[in-house]
N, C-alpha and C positions, 0 to 999 in steps of 0.2 A: 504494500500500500504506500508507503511513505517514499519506497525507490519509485515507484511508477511515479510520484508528483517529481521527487529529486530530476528524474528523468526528463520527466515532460518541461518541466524548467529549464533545465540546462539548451533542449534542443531550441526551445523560445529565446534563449539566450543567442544562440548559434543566427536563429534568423531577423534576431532585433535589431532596427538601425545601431551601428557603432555610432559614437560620439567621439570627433578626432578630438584632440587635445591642439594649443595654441603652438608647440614645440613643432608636431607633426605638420601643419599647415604652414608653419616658418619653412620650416624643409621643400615642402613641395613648392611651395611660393620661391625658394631659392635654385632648387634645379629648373625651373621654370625659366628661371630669372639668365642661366649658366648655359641651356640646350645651343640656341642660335652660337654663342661665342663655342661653345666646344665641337660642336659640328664643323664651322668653318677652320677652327685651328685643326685640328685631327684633319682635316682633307686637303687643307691648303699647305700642310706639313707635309704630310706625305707625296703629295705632286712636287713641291721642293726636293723630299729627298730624293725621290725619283729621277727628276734633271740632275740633280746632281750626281749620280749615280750614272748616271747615261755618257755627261763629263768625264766619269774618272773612266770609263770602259776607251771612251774614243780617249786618252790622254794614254792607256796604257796599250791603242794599237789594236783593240780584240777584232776590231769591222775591219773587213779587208780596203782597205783606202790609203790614199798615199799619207806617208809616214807625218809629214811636217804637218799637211793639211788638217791630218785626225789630230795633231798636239794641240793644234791653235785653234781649232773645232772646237773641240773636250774642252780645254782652259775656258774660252766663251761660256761654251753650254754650264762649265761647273761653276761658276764665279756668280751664273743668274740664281745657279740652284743654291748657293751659299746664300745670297742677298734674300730668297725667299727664307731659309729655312731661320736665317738672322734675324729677318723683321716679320717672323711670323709671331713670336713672344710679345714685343709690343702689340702689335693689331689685337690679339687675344685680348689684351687688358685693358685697350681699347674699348673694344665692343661690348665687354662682361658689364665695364663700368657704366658705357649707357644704356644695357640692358635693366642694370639694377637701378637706378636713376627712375628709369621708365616703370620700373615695378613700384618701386618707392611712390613715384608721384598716383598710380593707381590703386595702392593700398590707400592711401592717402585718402583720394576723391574718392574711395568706396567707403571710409571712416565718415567722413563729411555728411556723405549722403544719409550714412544708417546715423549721426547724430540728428539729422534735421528730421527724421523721420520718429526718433526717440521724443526731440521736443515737441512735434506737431501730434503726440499720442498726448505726449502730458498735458498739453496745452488742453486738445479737448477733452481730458479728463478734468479739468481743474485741477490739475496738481502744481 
């Protein structure tokens, strides 16, 4: 008797809305905030390393082409892929920064809203 209630509780437990906590919603509110900046670093990194990599192959001769041409090819092609994978660090922290900016000012105007919406209940409460 007492397990079949324990029971029956528990599974109503199981299907009740959760209640996230303010910690959990910082979280997602913050990889929200992180997705666009770590998408383009992660893709824009790795097409850097790439040319560069493509650089060191013709630099060390592996393409059949003549010898001077492949050096000074490679050095080119690897010096663009160094300047990407170089100033791919800043642009990250770049974008993160007016990402979060951008969240910041939308938590914000969503605060605003639910306070004006708090005083216009008090209000016609009389309170």
């Amino acid at each position: 008797m007492n397990t079949d209630k324990i029971y029956a509780e528990s599974i109503a437990k199981e299907y009740a809305p959760k209640e996230t906590s303010k910690v959990v919603a910082l979280r997602k509110l913050d990889n929200k905030a992180k997705r666009p900046a770590n998408i383009f670093a992660y893709t824009f990194g790795i097409i850097s390393a790439l040319v560069l990599g493509i650089g060191m192959c013709l630099c060390m001769n592996q393409f059949d082409l003549n010898g001077t041409i492949s050096m000074v090819l490679g050095i080119i092609i690897g010096i663009i892929g160094i300047a990407g994978v170089s100033i791919n660090y800043p642009i990250y922290k770049r974008l993160l920064k007016k990402a979060r900016i951008n969240m910041l000012l939308k938590s914000l105007n969503l605060q605003k809203k639910s306070v004006k919406t708090i005083k216009t209940v008090l209000k016609r409460r009389g309170l």
